[in-house]
C-alpha positions in Angstrom: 40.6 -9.3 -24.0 39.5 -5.7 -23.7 38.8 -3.9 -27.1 41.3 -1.2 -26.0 44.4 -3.6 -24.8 43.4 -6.2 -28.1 43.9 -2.2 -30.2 47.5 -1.4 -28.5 48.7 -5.5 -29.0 47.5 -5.3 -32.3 49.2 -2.1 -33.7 52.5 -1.9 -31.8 53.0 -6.2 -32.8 52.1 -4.7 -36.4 54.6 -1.9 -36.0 57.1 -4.5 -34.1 57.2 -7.3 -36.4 57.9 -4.6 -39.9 60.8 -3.7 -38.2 61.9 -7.1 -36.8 61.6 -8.5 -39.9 63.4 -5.6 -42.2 65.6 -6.1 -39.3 66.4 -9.8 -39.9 66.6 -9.2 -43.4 69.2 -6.9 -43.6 71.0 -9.5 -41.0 70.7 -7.3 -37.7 72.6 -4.0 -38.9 69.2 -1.6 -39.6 71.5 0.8 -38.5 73.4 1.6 -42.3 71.8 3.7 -43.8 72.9 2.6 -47.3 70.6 -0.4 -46.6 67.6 -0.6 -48.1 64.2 -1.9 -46.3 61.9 -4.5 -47.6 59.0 -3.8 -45.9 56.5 -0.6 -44.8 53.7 0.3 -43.5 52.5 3.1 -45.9 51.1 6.5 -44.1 47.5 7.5 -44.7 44.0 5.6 -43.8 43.4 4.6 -47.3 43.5 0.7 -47.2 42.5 0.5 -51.4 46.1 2.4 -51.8 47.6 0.4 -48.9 47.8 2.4 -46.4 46.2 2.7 -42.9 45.6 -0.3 -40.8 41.9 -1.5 -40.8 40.0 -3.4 -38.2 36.8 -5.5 -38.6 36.4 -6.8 -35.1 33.8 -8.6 -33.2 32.7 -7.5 -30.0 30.4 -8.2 -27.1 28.6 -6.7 -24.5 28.1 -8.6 -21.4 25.9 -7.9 -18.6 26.5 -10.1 -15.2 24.3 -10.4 -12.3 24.7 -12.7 -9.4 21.1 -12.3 -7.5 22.1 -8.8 -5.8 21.8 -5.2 -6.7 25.0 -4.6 -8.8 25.2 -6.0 -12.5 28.6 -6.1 -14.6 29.0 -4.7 -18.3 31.8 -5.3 -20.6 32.9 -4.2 -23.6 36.1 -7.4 -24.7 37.1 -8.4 -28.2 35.0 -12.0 -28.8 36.4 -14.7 -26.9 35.2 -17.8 -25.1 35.1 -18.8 -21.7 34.0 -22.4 -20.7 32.9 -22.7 -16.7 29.8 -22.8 -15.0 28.6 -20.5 -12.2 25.4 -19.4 -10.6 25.2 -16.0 -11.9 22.6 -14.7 -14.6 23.9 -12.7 -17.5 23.2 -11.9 -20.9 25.2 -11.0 -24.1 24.6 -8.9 -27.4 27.3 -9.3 -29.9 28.2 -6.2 -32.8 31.4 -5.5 -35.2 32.7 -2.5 -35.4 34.6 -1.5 -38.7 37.4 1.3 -38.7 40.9 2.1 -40.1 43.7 3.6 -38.1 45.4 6.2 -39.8 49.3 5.5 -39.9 50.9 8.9 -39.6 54.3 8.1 -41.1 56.4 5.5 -42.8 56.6 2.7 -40.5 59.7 0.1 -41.4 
């Protein structure tokens, strides 16, 4: 999975399941506004006071080569592959740390 599609799965199924489950706790009428929510997620980036949405992810670089000129890289979110092939390639694996700042009250 690419770091960028695993980032926008990952925050709007965050986002998604606050409000589906608010949503099936106040038995499918989020709409009265007398209701009161269960669950948020709290605006700012600062995850000690609960807010913000951090990552600590796992990533690797892969370079592919299959005998000719032209070589592959890619950045993807860790994940295993099982198959054999006749190509050459070579992997480097880092983490990346960071926190997504949540903007407003989400729930």
């Amino acid at each position: 999975m690419e770091l960028q599609e695993f980032i926008t799965e990952t925050l709007l199924g965050i986002s998604n399941g606050i409000r589906e489950a608010n949503n099936v706790r106040l038995d499918k009428k989020p709409a009265d506004p007398n209701a009161s929510r269960t669950f948020f997620l709290r605006p700012g980036s600062r995850s000690e006071n609960g807010a913000g949405i951090e990552f600590d992810v796992a990533v690797t670089t892969k370079k592919i080569g299959e005998g000719k000129a032209g070589a592959k890289l890619k950045l993807t979110v860790v994940e295993a592959e099982l198959g054999g092939s006749g190509e050459a390639s070579k992997e480097s694996v880092s983490r990346i740390k960071f926190t997504i700042n949540v903007g407003q009250w989400v729930g």
